[in-house]
matplotlib code that plots the C-alpha trace (Angstrom):
import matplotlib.pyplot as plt

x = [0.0, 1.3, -0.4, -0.8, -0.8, -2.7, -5.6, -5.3, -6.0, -4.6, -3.6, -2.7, 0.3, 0.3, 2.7, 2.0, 1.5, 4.1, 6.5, 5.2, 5.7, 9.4, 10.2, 8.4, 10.5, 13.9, 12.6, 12.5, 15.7, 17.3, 16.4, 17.2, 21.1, 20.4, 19.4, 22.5, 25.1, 24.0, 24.0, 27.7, 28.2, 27.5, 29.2, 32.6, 32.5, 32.5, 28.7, 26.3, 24.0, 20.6, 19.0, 15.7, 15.6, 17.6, 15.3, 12.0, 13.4, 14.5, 10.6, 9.0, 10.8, 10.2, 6.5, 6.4, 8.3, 6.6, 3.9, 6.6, 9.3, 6.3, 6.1, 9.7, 11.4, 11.5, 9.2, 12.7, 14.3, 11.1, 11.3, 14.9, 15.0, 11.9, 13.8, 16.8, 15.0, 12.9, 15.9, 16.6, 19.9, 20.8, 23.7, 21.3, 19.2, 21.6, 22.3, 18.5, 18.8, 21.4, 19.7, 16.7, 19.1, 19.9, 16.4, 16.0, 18.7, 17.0, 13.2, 15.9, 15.0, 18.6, 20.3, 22.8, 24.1, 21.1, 22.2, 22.8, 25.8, 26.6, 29.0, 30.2, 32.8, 29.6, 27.9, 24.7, 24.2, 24.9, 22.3, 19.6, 20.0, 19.8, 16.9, 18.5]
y = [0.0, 3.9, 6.5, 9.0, 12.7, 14.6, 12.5, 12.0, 7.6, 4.5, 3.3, -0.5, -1.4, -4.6, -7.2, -8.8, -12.8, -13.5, -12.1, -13.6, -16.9, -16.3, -15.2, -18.4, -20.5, -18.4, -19.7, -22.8, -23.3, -21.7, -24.3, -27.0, -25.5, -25.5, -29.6, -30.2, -28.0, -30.1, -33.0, -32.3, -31.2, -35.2, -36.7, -35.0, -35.2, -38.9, -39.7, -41.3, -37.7, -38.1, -38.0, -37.6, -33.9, -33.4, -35.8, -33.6, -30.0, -30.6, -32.3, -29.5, -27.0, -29.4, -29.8, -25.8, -25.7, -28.7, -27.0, -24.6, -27.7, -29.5, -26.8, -25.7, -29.2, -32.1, -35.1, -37.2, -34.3, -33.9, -37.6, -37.6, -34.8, -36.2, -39.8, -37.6, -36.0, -38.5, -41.2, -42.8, -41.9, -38.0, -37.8, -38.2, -36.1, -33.2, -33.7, -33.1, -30.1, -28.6, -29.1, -27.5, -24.4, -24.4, -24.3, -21.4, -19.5, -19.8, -18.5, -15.5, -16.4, -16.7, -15.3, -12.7, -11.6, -10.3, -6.3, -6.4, -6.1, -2.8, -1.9, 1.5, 1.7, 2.9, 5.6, 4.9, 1.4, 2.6, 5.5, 2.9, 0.4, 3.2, 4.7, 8.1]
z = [0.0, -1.2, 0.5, -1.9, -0.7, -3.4, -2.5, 0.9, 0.1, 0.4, -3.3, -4.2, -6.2, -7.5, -9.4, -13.0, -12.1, -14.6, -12.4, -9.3, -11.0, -12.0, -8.2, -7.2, -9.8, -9.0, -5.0, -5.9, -7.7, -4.6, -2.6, -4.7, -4.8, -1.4, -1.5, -3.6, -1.4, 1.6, -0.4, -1.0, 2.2, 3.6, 0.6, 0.6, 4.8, 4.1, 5.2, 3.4, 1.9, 1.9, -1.4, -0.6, -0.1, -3.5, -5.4, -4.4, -4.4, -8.3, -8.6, -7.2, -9.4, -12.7, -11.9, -11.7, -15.2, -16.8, -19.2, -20.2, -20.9, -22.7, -25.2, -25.5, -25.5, -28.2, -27.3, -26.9, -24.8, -22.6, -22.3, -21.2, -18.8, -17.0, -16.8, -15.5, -12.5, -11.6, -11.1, -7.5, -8.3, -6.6, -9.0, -11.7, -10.6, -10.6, -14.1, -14.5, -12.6, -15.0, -18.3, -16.0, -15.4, -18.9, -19.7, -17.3, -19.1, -22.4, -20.7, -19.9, -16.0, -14.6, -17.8, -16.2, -19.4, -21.1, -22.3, -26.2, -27.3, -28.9, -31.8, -30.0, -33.3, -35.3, -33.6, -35.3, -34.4, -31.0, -31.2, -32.6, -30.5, -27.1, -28.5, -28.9]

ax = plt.figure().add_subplot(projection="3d")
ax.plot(x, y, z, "-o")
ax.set_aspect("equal")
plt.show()
């Protein structure tokens, strides 16, 4: 809530669902790094990790992607990635979870490198491309 002082009110502000759903997707990959740094964490300690957690954090985030992967991915790919996550095995799994964060890069979700690259040798192009 603003309060607005030309008006003397209470005004709403309010977020587009897409971008509700891309912090909710963005959540849960962070806790599925989280699933796989403790997962490490046990392993590399010389303890047995527990897989479970891994195994269902990386679930949770396909199920939230799945309609988008349906649509973006191959019927062989889909096929593959889905056989990758849902494996009993948590090394697997993680394998899964990186073509998932490729996937993510390529919906421009965790893409860190998305300015355009400008020619500043032609002043033009430069010009264009800011708008100016």
């Amino acid at each position: 809530m603003v309060y607005n002082k030309d008006n003397k009110e209470l005004e709403t502000t309010s977020t587009p669902p897409s971008d509700i759903l891309k912090i909710m997707i963005l959540q849960r990959r962070d806790d599925a790094l989280s699933a796989i740094e403790s997962y490490y964490k046990y392993m590399y300690s010389g303890a047995t990790p527990p897989s479970h957690i891994v195994r269902s954090r990386v679930g949770s985030l396909f199920f939230d992607l799945e309609p988008c992967l349906r649509r973006s991915l191959s019927a062989g790919d889909y096929k593959h990635l889905s056989d990758y996550i849902f494996s009993d095995k948590a090394a697997i799994v993680i394998l899964g979870f990186r073509e998932l964060n490729a996937v993510l890069d390529q919906l421009k979700i965790t893409r860190l490198d998305n300015n355009p690259r400008i020619d500043t040798t032609i002043v033009e192009n430069e010009n264009s491309i800011k708008g100016l």
